[in-house]
C-alpha positions, 0 to 999 in steps of 0.5 A: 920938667924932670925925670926922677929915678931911673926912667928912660923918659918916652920908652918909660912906664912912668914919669913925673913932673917935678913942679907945676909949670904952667896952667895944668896939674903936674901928675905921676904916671904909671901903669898900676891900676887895675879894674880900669876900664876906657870906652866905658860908655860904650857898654851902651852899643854892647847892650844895644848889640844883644837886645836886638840880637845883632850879635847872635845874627851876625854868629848864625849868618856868618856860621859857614866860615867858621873853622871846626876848630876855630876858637873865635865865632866870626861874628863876633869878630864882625860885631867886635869890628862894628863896636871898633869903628863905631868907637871912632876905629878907621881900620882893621888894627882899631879892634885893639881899643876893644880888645884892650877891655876884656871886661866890657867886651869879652874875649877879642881876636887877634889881627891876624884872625881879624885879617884871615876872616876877612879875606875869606869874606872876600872870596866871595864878597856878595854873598858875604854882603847879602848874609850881613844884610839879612842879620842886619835885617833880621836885627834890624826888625826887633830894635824897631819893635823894641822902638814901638812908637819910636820906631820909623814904621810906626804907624806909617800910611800913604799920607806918613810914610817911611821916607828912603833918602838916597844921596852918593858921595866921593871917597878919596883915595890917597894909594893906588887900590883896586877900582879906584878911579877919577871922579867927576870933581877931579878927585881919584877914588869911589863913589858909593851910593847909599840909602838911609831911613829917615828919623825925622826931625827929632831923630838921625837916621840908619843906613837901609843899604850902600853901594861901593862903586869905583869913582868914574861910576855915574851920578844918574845911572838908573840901574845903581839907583833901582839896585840899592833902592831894591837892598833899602827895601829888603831891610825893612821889616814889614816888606819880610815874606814877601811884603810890598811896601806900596805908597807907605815908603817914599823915595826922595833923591835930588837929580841924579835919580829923576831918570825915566828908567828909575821913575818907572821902576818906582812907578810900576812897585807903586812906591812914592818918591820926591825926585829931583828935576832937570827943568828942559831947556825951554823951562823960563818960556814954559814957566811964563805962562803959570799965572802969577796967582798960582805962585804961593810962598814957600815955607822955611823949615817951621812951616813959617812962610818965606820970603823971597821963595814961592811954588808953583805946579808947572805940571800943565805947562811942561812937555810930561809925554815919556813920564808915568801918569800920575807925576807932578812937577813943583817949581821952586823960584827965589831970590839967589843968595847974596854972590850966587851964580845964575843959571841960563834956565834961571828967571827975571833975577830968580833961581829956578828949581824942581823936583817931581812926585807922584803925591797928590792932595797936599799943599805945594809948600809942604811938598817943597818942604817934605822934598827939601828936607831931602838934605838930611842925607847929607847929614847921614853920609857925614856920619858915616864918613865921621864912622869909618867912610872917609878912607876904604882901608884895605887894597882890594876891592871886594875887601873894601866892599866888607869894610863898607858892610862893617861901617853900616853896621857901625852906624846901624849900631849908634842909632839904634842905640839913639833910639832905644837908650837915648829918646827923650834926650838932645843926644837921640840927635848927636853925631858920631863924633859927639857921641864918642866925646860925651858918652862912649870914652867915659872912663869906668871902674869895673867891680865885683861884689855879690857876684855880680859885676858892676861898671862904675863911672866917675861921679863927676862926669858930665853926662854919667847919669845920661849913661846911667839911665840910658843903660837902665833903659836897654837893660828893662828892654824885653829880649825879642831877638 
């Protein structure tokens, strides 16, 4: 390879390769082009963000930290963010990647405005947290009336209801930040406990609320799990003006949430929950004496039976005095996979596990099932690792506390979009990172013509014509917001 003229190879605008070499063509570059534009799929969350009028939420809410003289509304600058982190950005700086496109996402501030508006939020970072909340709310509420019958409340009652997943996961951090501390797996950083609403099997999810805590912070501590459960709650529109969702929502946690503490804050708002159970110590004599026919096979994920998995009520045989009427404990026994450890409360070769609900009339395997899908949390909190979570940023803590905001918003933004542009189609499941390959870093060309603007993407892209129609979608969506 060779440079030609004068150009200065890597400080150099342009350059060009003298021959092919090798499998890949030999291009000249250069910086002439206009009316280019990257990222064009993410006109998707930008007309995602005003048909559920994310963007005028975050502008009313976020009003009282706006300057009289200031020339960027703060909201904006907080959806300008949540577009950036979405688009893959994992810190405050990424916002370049939307600024850089003043024809697809308008006028974007500059990183130090960036940088002042967040550390005025910061100030006062819970109240700043509970406005967000309540735009994502009131946002929230019109995508899933937009959504209709696609939408996670539609037609929910006690036998469907609204399913809660609460999962924590571990942040590391590789600098000294504030509140960052040793975690129970030997790592150094946080700790955050989240709540997301489940989609159900052909959906994802959406983040309801999380919890930035240091990374000492407990695995059970009811008072985390009772306080982000309370935030999940406010975010669901039939619970505005006061509405109690009752047995139409369905808490599921693994262990860390089956505390006495927590159960009974669930059991006194009459709210149903799927809770994982630490079997006592006297589980393998207690269980012995469930008779063998009241163990039934389990099924696997398409309802199939398994073999190898059975489930058994051991309600009656277990010390239940302390816990609130009405709870039922399922056992789960199987076969442990090939290598698998034992535990001292594992049985005759099987492993033995648990989780306590307070729904009645329904098959122990669909229970078992329903509470074993409680792994799609963990889907979730990928995503949301993949969309801004793996590393907290910023030095301070209640900075990092408004950086965890912007992800939800992030994440509140792609699934929603999902829902409303993408239904029908495999990509109303895909991940993030899926989503930024496919769809949102197709290149564009914008034109104009007829006054009109016109985004034009590459005819050969392979899911153009997914973008197409889905952009058609959200653009035939009533404006409710």
């Amino acid at each position: 390879m060779a440079c030609l003229g004068s150009c200065p190879c890597e400080f150099g605008s342009t350059f060009l390769v003298s021959k092919p070499t090798g499998f890949y063509p030999s291009l000249t570059v250069d910086t002439a082009g206009t009316g280019v534009v990257s990222q064009a799929g993410a006109a998707l969350l930008v007309t995602t963000a005003g048909k559920v009028g994310l963007d005028q939420a975050l502008s009313s809410a976020s009003g009282r930290w706006r300057a009289p003289t200031a020339i960027h509304d703060p909201g904006k600058i907080l959806c300008d963010l949540a577009i950036a982190v979405a688009l893959g950005g994992d810190c405050l700086a990424d916002i370049t990647t939307v600024r850089s496109e003043p024809g697809l996402f308008g006028l974007v501030a500059s990183d130090p405005t960036v940088s002042r508006l967040i550390d005025i939020l910061a100030k006062d970072a819970d109240k700043a947290v509970a406005v967000l909340n309540a735009a994502r709310a009131r946002a929230r509420a019109a995508a899933w009336a937009l959504a209709g019958e696609r939408s996670p409340d539609h037609a929910i009652d006690a036998d469907k209801p609204l399913i809660i997943d609460l999962d924590a996961t571990l942040i590391t951090a590789h600098s000294e930040k504030q509140n960052a501390a040793p975690t129970f797996k030997r790592g150094f950083g946080f700790h955050p406990l989240c709540s997301f609403a489940d989609h159900g099997a052909q959906g994802t999810g959406e983040p309801l609320s999380i919890m930035l805590r240091p990374g000492n912070a407990g695995s059970n501590t009811a008072a985390d799990h009772i306080a982000v459960t309370r935030n999940a709650l406010r975010q669901l529109p039939f619970t505005a003006n006061g509405g109690r969702a009752g047995r139409k929502v369905l808490v599921r946690t693994d262990a860390a949430g089956g505390t006495h503490e927590f159960v009974e804050w669930l059991h006194a708002r009459k709210l149903g929950y799927s809770l994982g159970f630490n079997l006592p110590d006297d589980a393998v004599e207690r269980l012995a004496r469930i008779p063998a026919q009241a163990w039934t096979p389990a099924y696997d994920d398409e309802r199939i039976p398994r073999d190898g998995a059975w489930v058994a009520e051991a309600t009656g045989v277990l010390e239940m005095s302390g816990w609130p009427t009405g709870m039922r404990v399922i056992v789960r026994k199987e076969r442990p996979h090939p290598g698998a450890q034992l535990r001292f409360t594992d049985a005759d070769g099987l492993r033995l596990t648990a989780f306590a609900t307070n729904t009645p009339r329904v098959q122990l395997a669909d229970l078992e099932l329903r509470h074993r899908r409680r792994a799609r949390a963990e889907d979730r909190i990928r995503a949301a690792k993949a969309t801004g979570l793996t590393n907290l940023p910023l030095h301070g803590y209640a900075h990092n506390q408004i950086w965890v905001a912007i992800v939800a918003l992030a994440l509140d933004l792609t699934a929603w979009t999902q829902m409303l542009a993408l239904n029908g189609h495999e990509a109303r499941r895909w991940e993030p990172k899926r989503l930024r390959l496919r769809l949102f870093s197709v290149a564009g060309r914008i034109a104009r013509h007829a006054r009109q603007v016109h985004l034009r993407l590459a005819s050969h892209a392979p899911w153009a014509e997914l973008i197409q129609t889905a952009c058609r979608r959200l653009h035939n969506l009533p404006q409710l917001a």
